[in-house]
N, C-alpha and C positions, 0 to 999 in steps of 0.2 A: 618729567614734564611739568611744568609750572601750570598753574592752574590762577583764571583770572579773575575774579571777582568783584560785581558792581549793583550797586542800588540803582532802579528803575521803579516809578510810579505809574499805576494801574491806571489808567489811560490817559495818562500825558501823551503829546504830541512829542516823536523824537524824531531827526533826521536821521541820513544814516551816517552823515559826517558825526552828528553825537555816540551812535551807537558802535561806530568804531571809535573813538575817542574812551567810552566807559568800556569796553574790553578788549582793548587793544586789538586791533583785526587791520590787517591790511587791508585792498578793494576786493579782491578774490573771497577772503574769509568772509568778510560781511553780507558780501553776496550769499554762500552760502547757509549762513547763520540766520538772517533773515527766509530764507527760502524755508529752510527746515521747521522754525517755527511755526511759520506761515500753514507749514503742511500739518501741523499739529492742533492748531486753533488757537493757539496763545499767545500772537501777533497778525492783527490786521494791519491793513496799508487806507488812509484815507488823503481825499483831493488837498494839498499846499495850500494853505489859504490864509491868509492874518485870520480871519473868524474861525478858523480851526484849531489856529495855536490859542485863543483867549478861551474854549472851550473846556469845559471837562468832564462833560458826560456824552457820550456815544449817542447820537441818532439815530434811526435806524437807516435814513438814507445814506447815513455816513459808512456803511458796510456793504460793500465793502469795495475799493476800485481793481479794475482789472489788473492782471500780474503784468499785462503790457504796459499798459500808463504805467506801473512801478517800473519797469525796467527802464523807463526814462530820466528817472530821479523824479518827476512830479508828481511825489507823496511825500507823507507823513507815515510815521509808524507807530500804534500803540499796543500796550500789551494789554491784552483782556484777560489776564489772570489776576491770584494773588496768593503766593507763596514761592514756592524754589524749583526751579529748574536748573537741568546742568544740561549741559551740548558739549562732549567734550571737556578740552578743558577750562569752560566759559561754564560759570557760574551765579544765575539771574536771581536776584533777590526781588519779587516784585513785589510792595509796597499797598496797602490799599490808598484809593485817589483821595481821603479826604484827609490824607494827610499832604496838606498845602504849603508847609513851613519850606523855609528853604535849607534844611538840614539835608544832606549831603547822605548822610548815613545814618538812618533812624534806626539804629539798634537795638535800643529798649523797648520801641515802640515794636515792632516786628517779632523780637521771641514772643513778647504777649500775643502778638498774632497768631504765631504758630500753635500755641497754646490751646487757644481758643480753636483752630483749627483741628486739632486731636483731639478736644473734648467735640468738639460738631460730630467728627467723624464716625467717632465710636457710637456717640450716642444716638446717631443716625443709623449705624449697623452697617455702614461702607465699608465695603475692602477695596483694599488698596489695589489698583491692579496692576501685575508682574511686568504688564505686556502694555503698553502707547501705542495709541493708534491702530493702524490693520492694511493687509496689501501690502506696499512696497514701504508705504509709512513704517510699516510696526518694529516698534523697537525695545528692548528689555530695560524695566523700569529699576536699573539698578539701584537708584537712591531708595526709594520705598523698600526692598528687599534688606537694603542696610539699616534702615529705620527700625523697620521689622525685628531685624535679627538683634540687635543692640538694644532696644528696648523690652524684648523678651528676655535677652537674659540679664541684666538688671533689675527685672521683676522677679525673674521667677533662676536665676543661679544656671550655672553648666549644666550640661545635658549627663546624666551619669544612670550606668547601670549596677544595680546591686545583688547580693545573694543574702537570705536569709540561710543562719545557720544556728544548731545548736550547739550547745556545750554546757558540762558537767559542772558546775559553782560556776559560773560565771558571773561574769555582772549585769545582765542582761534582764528582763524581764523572767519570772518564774513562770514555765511551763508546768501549772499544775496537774493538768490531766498528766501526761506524761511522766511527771516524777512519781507520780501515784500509783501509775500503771504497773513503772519499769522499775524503781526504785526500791530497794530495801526499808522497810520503818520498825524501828524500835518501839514498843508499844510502854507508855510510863503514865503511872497514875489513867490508865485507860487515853493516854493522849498517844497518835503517833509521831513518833520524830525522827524525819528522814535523814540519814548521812550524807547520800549525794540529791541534790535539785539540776535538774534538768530546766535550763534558761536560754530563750533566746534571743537574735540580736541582728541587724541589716548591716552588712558592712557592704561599702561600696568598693567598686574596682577604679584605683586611682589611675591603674593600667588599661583601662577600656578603651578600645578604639575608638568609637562614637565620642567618647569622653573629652579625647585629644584632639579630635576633629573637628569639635565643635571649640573651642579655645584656638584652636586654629583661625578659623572663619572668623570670630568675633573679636581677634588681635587685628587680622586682614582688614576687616572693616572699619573697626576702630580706625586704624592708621589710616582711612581713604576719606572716612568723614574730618578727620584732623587736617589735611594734608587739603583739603577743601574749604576748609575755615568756617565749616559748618557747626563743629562739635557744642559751640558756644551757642548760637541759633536755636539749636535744637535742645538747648542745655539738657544732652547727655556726654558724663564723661567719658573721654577716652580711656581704654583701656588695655596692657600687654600680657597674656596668660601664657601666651607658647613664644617658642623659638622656633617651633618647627613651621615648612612651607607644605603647601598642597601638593608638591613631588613627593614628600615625604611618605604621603599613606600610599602609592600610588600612581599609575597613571589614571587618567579620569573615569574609563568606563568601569575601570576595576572599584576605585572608589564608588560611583554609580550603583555597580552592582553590590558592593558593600551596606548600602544606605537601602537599595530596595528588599533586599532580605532582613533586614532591621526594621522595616516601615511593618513586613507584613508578617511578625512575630509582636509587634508593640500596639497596644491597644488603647493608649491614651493618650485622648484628643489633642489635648496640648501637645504633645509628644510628637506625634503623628503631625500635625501643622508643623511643628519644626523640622521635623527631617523631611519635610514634603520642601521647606522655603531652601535647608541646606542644600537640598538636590540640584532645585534649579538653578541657586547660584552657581554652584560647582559646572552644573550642566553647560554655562554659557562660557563662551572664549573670550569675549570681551567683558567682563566681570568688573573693570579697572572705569571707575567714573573717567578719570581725565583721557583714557583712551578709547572710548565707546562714544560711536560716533552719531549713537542714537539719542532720542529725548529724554531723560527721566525727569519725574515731575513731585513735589508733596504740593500741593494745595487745590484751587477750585476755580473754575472758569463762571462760578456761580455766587460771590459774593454776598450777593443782597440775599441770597437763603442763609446763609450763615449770619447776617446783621437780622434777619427776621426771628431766627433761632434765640438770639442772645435775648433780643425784646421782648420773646415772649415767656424768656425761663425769669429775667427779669422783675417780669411786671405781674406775673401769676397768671398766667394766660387761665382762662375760666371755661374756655369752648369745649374742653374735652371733658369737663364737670358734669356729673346729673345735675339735676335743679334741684332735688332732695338733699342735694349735700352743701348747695351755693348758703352761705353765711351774709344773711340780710336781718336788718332788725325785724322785720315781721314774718310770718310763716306763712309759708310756701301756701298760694293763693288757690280758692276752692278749684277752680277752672284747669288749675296746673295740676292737683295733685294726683290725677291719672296719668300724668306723665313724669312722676318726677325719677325714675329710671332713666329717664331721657337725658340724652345732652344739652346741652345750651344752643348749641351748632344747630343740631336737629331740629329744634322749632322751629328753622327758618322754610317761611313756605318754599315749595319748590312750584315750578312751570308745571300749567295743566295743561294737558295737547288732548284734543277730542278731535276725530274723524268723524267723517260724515257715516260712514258706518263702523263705528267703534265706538266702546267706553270712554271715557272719559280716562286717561294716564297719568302720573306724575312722571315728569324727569327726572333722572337722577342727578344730577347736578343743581347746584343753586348757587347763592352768592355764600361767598366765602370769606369771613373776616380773619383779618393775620392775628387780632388779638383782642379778647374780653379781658376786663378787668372790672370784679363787683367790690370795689372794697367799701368800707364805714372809715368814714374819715372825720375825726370829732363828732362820732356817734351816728351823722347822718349817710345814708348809702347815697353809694355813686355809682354811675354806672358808664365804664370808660370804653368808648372804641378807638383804641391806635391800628394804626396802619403803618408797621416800618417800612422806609424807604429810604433808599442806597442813593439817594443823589446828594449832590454839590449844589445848594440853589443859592443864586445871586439874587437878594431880596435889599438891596440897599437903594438907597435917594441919590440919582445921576446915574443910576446904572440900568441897563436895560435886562427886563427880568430872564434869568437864563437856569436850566439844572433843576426845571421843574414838576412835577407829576404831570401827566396829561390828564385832558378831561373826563376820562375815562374812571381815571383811579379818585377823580374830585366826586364824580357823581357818585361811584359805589359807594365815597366813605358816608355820603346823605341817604344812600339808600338802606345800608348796614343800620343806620340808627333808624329808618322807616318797618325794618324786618322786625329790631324788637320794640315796637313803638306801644303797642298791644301788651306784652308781658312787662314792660316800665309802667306802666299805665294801673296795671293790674295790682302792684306791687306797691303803689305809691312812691317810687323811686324820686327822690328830688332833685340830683343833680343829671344830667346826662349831658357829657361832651366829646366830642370826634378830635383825635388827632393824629398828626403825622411827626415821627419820628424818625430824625437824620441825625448820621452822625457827625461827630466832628472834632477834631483835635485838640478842643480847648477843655480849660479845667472845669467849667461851669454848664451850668443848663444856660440857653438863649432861647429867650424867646421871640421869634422870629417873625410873627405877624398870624395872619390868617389866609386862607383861602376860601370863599366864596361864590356861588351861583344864587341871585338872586330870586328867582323861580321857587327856587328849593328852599331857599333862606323862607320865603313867604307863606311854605307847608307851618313852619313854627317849627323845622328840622334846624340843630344848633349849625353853624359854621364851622369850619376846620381850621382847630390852633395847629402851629407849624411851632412846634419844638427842637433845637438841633441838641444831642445828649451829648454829652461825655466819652468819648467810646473807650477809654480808660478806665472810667471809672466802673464803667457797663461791663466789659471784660469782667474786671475784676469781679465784680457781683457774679458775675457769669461762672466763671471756674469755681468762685467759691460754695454753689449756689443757694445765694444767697437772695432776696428781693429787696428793691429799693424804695425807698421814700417815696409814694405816689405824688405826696403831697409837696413835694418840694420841685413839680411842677409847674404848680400856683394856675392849675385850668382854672 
């Protein structure tokens, strides 16, 4: 079966004459290709409008219109993911939105995506799940189990079982107790000297069932991520170990029961995760991306956690710091140093709630900054509050301002710098500045103006610079991790 493959950006407006156009679908197929998404969360439907197509960040009135108005054609379609999806033999590359160029196929730009998506993942402690969705939705997340299985054994080699054995001279490691035991010694000049040494040695079974099974699976795989034109995406290579097919070991339950009597003699964890992912693959009938008519997904319907992540491995996020450890040119202030076990985050006050007959309580919540940063910058400390944000904003002269934070997100970043207004203060801190950080496909930092409430401006609380980064460059900092130039900010 041919397998179709097409670029789509994270909330572009598409119709569905475009979206049969990029996967070739007739009216029947797109009907249903749209339905299926829909039932998965990774395609809304919003009202046709010119102010909808010049748009490209999601409202929240814009979510979502009824499946009736869509069945009329009077919508739009966007994808609220960003990563890979397969449906069959339709395979969605989606794009994050602030890539605005009119490149057709951003390919270099997208492995670095994925990239950065495996590094979030892990270092988040997600697992991938087998299973999309639930009910009538749920479907086997083929792609991720492929992911899985190929990226495991490229790290860590075939699945193999071995036998330690001894033998007489060999060449093997000297079993001293043993040849001492059991061994004959010549005694010369008071020294012993044995004739035969008893040595051991692990040989493995190139004959192992599991061995071939597993070379089996990760041929099969290989060839579904190649044959999908994923291999490259993913830059993992393809690979051919067997000739043999999954009839080969058996029919399924027998293979089945093969792997569950191996699961419960093997005691190690990695081990045990792989023959637990081999099972289920084996387990499912539809195992075949281009003929599984279910969803499989690698990415995130949550972007802007992933842009918050990068920002804050970035830029040295300082919130989760004691104050004993924060590096400022003067030491840690009399007032603070019973706290300085404490975090940075923690100082911020919380809500006192008092009942008419009760104590006085804290809440446990408070406000929450995305990111500290206390660096010395030519000697003098500074003390940074960013806030990353996932939008598109249209900040230019003739254009009406569009892809902006709400009021909400403006007050808290005045309020964040009001929380440590007290320990700046204490500290001597000379610089303090609030900013928002967007991304954006170009090679350079922009600086993109400020954002303002007058009220607040007048506490003597600074204003908010609006930086767009690099997300290229930001990646790359990211995977390597590495931190960047604060100062080539120019707050």
């Amino acid at each position: 079966m041919k397998i179709f493959s097409g670029y789509v950006r994270e909330q572009k407006r598409y119709t569905k004459n475009e979206l049969k156009s990029i996967f070739s679908f007739d009216e029947a197929g797109v009907e249903k290709f749209i339905k299926s998404l829909k039932a998965y969360g990774v395609l809304k439907s919003v009202k046709n409008s010119t102010a909808q197509l010049e748009m490209s960040d999601l409202l929240d009135e814009d979510i979502e219109i009824t499946d009736e108005t869509a069945v009329s054609g009077d919508c739009l379609y966007v994808f609220t993911y960003v990563g890979v999806i397969t449906s069959g033999s339709r395979v969605i590359k989606v794009y994050p939105k602030y890539l605005l160029s009119k490149k057709e196929e951003p390919v270099a730009e997208m492995k670095q995506v994925i990239k950065v998506l495996e590094r979030y993942s892990n270092s988040e402690e997600q697992i991938i799940n087998i299973f999309n969705g639930d009910g009538d939705n749920r479907s086997f997340n083929i792609l991720a189990v492929i992911l899985f299985l190929l990226k495991d054994y490229h790290e860590y080699g075939i699945y193999t079982n071995s036998e330690d054995i001894v033998e007489v001279n060999g060449e093997g490691e000297i079993l001293w107790g043993k040849s001492i035991d059991e061994s004959f010694a010549i005694i010369e000049d008071n020294k012993p000297y044995y004739m035969e040494l008893y040595t051991g040695k692990t040989v493995e079974d190139d004959t192992d069932y599991f061995k071939r099974l597993h070379e089996c699976v990760i041929t099969e795989c290989s060839k579904q991520l190649g044959r999908s034109q994923l291999d490259e995406l993913f830059d993992i290579d393809t690979v051919e170990l067997s000739e043999e097919t999954l009839l080969d070991f058996g029919d399924r339950d027998y293979v089945l029961e093969r792997l569950h009597k191996e699961l419960n003699v093997q005691f190690n964890t990695r081990r045990q995760i792989l023959l637990k992912t081999i099972y289920t693959y084996i387990s499912q009938e539809n195992r075949m991306l281009e003929e599984n008519d279910g969803i499989s997904m690698f990415g995130t319907t949550a972007y802007h956690a992933v842009w918050e992540k990068v920002c804050a491995t970035v830029f040295d996020n300082k919130l989760n710091t004691t104050l004993g450890q924060l590096k400022m040119s003067v030491p840690l202030a009399e007032e603070y140093k019973s706290k300085s076990k404490e975090t940075l985050i923690n100082i911020i006050e919380k809500p006192k709630w008092k009942g008419t007959d009760m104590e006085e309580q804290d809440a446990s919540d408070t406000l929450i900054p995305d990111l500290i940063s206390v660096p010395q910058i030519d000697g003098v400390d500074y003390f940074l509050i960013f806030d990353a944000k996932y939008y598109n904003i249209q900040l230019e002269k003739g254009k009406s301002l569009r892809g902006n934070p709400g009021v909400s997100d403006v007050t808290k970043q005045y309020l964040y710098q009001l929380a440590y207004r007290h320990f700046i203060k204490a500290h001597n801190i000379a610089v303090v500045k609030n900013c928002f950080l967007m991304p954006t496909e170009k090679d350079e930092i922009i600086n993109k103006g400020t954002a303002r409430m007058p009220m607040l401006e007048a506490l003597g609380l600074e204003n908010i610079q609006i930086r767009l980064m690099p997300a290229t460059s930001m990646y790359e900092h990211y995977l390597a991790q590495k931190k960047i130039d604060i100062s080539l900010l120019e707050l």
